[in-house]
C-alpha positions as CSV (number, residue, x, y, z in Angstrom):
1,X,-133.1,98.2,-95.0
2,X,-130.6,99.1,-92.6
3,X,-130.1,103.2,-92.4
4,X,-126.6,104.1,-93.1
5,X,-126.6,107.2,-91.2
6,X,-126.2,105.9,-87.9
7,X,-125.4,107.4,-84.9
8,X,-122.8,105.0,-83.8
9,X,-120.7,106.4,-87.2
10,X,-121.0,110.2,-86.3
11,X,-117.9,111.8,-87.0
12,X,-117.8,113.9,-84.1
13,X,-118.9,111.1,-81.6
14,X,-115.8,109.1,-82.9
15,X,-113.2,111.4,-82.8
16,X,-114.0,112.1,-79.2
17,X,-113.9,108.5,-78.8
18,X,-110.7,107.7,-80.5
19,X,-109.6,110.4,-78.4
20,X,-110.5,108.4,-75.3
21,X,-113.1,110.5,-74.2
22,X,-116.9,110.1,-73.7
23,X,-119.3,112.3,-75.3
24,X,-121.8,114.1,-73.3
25,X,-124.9,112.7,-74.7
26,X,-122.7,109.6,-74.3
27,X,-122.7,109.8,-70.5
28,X,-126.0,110.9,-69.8
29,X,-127.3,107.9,-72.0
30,X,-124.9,105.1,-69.6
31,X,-125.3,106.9,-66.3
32,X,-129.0,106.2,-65.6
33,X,-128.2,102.8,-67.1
34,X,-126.4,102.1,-64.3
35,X,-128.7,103.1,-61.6
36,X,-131.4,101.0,-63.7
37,X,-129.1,97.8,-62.5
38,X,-129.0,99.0,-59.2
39,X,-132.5,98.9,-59.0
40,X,-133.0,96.0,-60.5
41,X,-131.5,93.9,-58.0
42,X,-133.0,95.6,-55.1
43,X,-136.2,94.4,-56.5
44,X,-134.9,91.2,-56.6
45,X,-134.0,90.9,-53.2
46,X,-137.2,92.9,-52.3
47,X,-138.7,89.7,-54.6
48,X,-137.2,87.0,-52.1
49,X,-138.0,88.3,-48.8
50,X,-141.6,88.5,-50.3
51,X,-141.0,84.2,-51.2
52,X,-139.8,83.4,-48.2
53,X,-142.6,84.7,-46.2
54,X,-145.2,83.1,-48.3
55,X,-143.4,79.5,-47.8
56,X,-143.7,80.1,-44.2
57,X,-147.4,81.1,-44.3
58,X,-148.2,78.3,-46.5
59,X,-146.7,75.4,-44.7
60,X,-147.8,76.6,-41.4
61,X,-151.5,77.3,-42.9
62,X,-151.7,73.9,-44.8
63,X,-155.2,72.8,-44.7
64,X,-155.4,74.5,-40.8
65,X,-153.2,71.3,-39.6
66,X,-150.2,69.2,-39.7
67,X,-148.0,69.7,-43.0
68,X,-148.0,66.5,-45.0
69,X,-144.3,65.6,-46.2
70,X,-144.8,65.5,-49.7
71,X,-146.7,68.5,-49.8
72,X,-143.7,70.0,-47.8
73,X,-141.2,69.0,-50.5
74,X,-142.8,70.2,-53.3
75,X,-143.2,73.4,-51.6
76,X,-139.8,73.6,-50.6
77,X,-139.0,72.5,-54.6
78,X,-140.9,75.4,-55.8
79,X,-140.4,78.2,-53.7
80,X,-136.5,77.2,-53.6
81,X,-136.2,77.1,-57.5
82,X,-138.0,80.9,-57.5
83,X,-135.7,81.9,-54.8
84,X,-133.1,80.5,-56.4
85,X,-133.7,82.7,-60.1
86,X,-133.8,85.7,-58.1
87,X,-130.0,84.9,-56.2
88,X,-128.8,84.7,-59.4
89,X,-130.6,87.3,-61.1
90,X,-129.0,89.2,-58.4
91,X,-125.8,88.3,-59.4
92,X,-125.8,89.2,-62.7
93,X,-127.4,92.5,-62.0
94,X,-124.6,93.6,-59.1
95,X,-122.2,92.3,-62.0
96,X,-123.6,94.4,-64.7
97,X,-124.0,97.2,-62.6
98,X,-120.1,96.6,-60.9
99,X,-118.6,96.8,-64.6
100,X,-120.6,99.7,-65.9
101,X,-120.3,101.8,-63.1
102,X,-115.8,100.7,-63.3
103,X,-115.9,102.0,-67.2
104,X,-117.5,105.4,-66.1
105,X,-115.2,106.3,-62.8
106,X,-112.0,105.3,-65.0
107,X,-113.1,106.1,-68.4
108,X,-110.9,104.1,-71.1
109,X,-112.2,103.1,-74.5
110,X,-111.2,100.4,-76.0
111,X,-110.8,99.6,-79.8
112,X,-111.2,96.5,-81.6
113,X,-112.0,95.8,-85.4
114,X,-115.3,93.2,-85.3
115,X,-118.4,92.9,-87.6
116,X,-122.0,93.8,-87.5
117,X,-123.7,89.9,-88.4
118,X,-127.2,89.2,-88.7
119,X,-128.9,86.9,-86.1
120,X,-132.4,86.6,-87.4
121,X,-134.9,88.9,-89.5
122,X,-134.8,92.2,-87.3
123,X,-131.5,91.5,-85.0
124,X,-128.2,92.5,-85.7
125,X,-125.1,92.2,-83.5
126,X,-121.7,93.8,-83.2
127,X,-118.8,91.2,-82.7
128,X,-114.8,91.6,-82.0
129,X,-113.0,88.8,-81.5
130,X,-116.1,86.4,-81.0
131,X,-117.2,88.7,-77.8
132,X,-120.5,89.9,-78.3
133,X,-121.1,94.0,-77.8
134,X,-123.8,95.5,-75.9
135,X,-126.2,96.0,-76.2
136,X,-127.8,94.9,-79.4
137,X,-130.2,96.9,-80.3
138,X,-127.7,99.9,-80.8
139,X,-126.6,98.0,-83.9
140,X,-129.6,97.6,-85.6
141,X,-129.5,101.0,-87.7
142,X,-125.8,99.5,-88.8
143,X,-125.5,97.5,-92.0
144,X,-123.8,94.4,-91.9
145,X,-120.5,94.6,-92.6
146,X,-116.6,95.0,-91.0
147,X,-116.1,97.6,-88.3
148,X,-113.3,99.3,-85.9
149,X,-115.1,99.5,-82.9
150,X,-114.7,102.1,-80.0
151,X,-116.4,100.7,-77.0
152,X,-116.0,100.1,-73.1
153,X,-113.5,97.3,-72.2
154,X,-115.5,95.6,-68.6
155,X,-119.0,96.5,-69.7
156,X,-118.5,95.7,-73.3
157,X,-120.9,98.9,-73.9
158,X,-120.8,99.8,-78.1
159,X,-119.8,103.5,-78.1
160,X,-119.5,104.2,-82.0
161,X,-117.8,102.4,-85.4
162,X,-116.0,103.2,-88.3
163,X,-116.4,101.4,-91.6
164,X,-113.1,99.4,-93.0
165,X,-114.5,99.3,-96.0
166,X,-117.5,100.3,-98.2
167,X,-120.6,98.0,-97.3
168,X,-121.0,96.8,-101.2
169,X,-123.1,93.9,-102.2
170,X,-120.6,91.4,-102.3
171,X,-119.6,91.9,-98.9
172,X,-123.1,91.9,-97.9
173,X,-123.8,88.6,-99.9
174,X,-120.3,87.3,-98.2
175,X,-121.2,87.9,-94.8
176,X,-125.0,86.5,-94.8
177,X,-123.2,83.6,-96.4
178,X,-121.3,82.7,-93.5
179,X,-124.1,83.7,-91.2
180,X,-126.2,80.8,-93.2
181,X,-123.5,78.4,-92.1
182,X,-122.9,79.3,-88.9
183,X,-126.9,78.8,-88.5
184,X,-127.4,75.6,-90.5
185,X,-124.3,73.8,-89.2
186,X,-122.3,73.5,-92.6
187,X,-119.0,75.1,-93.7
188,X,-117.1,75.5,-97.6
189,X,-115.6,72.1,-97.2
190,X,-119.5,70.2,-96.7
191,X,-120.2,72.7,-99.2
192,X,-118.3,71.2,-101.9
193,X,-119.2,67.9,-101.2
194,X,-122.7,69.0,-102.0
195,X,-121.5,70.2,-104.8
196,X,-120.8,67.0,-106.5
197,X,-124.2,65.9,-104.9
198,X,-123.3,64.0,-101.6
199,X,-123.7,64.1,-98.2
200,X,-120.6,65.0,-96.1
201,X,-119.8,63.0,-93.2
202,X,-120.3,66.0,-90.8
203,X,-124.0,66.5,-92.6
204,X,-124.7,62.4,-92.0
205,X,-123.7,62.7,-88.4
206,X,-125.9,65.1,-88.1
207,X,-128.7,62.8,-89.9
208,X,-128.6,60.0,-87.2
209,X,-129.7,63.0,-83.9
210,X,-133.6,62.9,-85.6
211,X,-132.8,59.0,-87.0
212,X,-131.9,58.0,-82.8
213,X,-134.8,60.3,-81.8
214,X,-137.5,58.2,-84.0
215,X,-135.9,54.9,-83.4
216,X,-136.4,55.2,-80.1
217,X,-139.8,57.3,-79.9
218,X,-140.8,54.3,-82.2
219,X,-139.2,51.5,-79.3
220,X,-141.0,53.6,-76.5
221,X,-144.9,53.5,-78.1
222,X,-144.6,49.8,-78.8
223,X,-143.9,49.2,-75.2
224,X,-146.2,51.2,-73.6
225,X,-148.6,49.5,-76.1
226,X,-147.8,46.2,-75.4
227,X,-147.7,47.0,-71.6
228,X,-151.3,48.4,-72.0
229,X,-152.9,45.4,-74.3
230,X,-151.5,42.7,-71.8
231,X,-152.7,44.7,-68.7
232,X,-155.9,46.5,-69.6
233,X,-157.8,48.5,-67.2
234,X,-161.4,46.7,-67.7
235,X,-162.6,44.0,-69.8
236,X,-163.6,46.0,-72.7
237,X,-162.3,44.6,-76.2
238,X,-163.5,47.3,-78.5
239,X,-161.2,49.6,-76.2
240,X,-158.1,47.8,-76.5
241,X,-159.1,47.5,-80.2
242,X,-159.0,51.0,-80.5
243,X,-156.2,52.0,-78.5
244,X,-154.0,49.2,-80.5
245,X,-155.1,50.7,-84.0
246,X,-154.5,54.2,-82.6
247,X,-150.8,53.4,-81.4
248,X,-149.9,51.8,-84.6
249,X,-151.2,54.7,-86.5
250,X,-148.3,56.9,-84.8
251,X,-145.9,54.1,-85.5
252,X,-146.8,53.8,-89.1
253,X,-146.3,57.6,-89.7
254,X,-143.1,57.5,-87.4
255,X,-141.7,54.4,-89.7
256,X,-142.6,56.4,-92.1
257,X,-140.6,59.3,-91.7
258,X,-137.4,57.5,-90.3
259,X,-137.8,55.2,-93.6
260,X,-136.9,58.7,-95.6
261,X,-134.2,59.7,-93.2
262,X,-132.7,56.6,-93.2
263,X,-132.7,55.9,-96.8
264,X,-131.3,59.9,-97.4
265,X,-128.3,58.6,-94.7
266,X,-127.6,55.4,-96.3
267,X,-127.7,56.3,-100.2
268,X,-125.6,59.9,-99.1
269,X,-127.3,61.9,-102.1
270,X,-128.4,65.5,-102.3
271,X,-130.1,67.3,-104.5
272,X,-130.5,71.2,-105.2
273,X,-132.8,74.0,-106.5
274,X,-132.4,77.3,-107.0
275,X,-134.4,80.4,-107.1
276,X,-135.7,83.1,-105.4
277,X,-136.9,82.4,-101.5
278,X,-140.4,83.0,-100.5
279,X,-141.4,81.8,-96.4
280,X,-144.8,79.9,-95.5
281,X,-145.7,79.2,-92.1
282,X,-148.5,76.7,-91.1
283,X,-150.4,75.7,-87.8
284,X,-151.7,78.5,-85.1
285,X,-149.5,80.4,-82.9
286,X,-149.2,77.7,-80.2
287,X,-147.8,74.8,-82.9
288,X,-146.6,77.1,-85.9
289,X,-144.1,75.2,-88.4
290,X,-141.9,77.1,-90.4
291,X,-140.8,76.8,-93.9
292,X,-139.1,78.1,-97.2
293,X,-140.0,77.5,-100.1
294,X,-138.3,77.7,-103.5
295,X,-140.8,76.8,-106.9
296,X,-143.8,75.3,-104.5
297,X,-140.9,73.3,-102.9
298,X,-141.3,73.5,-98.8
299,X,-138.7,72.3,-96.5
300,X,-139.1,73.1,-92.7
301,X,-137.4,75.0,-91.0
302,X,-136.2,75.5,-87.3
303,X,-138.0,79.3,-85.8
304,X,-134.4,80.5,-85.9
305,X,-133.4,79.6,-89.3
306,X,-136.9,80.7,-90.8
307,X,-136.1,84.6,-89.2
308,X,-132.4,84.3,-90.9
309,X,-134.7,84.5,-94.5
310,X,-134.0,87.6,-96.8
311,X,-136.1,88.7,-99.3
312,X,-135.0,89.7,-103.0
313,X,-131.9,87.4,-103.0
314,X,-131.6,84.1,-105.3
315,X,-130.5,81.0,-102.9
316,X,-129.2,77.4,-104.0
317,X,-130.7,74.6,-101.8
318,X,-129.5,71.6,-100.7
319,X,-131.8,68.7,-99.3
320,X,-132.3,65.3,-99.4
321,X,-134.5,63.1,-102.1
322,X,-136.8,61.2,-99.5
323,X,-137.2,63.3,-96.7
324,X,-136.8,66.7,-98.3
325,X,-134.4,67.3,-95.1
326,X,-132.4,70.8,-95.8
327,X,-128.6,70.4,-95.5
328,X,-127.1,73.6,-97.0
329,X,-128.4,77.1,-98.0
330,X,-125.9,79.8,-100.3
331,X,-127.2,83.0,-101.2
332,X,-126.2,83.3,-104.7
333,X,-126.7,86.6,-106.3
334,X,-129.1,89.8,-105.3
335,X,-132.3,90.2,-107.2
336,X,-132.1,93.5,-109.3
């Protein structure tokens, strides 16, 4: 659980902030920070020089003679795309730096009431007025909850916060509620229509993304089969026979799972269940699927929305019949 005695909410440390002065251990802490940026763009640039002389020895090297022209291009495609990470990683570095280093020679603090949300499992993040402070992993000993905010206007750098009020249950439950939505792409209004145990028309939009995706993954194997069966590499029959039951293997579990999506669209039902979360993962760590699970009921989940999962809270599902597709998620009440 999150540790309420965070040093973002030391008194001291925020009255010399609402005061609109930096701390000590305040300054020490951003000053190296800065130089860090500094240094980090130098290396860059160090990092380009270093590219550019390799594409020169390459293409003048290339197999001790002339330099083919599609070798050429492909060199010049690779190299340019590294060189052109480290340009802008440059950028962005010189920017970070430029801003930091502006809040510390003209120290003003700004203040700005915001909320601590959570992301995923393990990362928290400090908000005011949809502008994201930084950095986030100054917010993780912070419960989530609403804020005022003292931090550096150009650099956006989280200096310390104030509770508005005390981080209850309810206002914990409130919060991760509208984190859920924000995640899974509902809101209250598709919330009540599944309620009353029907799609919304936002949630069946949604629906036809994966239904296009299979219609067309579907429309792509058959023609790559048929293209293959009318021009087959050699004369052999038992090949093409096993290539053709092969492709229409994949087809018949593609139909298969676009059958389910596009009856869920087309009949607009949802079901629910309720009960306490548990999370199940499947596969190795190169093709790992994600899923929660309510009474031995699975329903996959994205990597993303599987981290969002809290423990010791009873949730209300939402899915569809056929292809057990998860519309809605609302944390209902905490576990004693």
């Amino acid at each position: 659980m999150m540790n309420h005695s965070s040093h973002l909410l030391n008194e001291e440390t925020v009255a010399t902030n609402q005061n609109g002065r930096l701390t000590p251990s305040q300054l020490a802490m951003l000053q190296p920070y800065s130089t860090v940026h500094v240094g980090l763009y130098l290396f860059y640039g160090f990092n380009i020089i270093l590219v550019l002389l390799m594409l020169n020895s390459a293409l003048d090297s290339f197999a001790g003679g002339p330099v083919p022209p599609e070798a050429r291009f492909w060199y010049t495609i690779i190299f340019g795309t590294v060189i052109l990470f480290c340009l802008i990683s440059i950028l962005y570095y010189m920017y970070k730096a430029r801003t930091l280093k502006q809040d510390l020679d003209n120290p003003k603090i700004a203040r700005g009431t915001g909320r601590v949300r959570q992301r995923w499992s393990n990362y928290y993040t400090a908000e005011v007025d949809n502008i994201r402070l930084n950095d986030p992993s100054y917010v993780f000993d912070l419960p989530p909850g609403q804020y005022t905010f003292y931090y550096l206007p150009k650099s956006r750098k989280l200096l310390s916060a104030t509770p508005l009020a005390p981080n209850n249950h309810e206002t914990h439950l409130k919060l991760f509620a509208q984190d859920l939505q924000k995640k899974f792409h509902f809101n209250d209004q598709d919330l009540a229509i599944n309620h009353n145990n029907q799609l919304s028309t936002k949630q069946k939009l949604l629906m036809l993304i994966p239904i296009t995706g299979y219609t067309v993954g579907i429309i792509l194997i058959l023609i790559i089969s048929v293209a293959s069966i009318a021009n087959p590499p050699n004369e052999s029959y038992i090949g093409i026979l096993i290539f053709s039951l092969f492709m229409l293997l994949i087809i018949w579990v593609l139909f298969d799972d676009l059958q389910k999506l596009v009856t869920d669209w087309y009949t607009g039902t949802v079901l629910s269940i309720v009960g306490p979360l548990k999370t199940r993962t499947k596969g190795g760590v190169r093709h790992r699927t994600y899923y929660f699970v309510i009474d031995d009921k699975e329903f996959e989940v994205s990597a993303t929305k599987f981290g969002m999962a809290i423990k010791g809270i009873n949730y209300r599902i939402y899915y569809t019949p056929y292809a057990h597709r998860l519309v809605a998620i609302e944390p209902l009440s905490i576990i004693p």
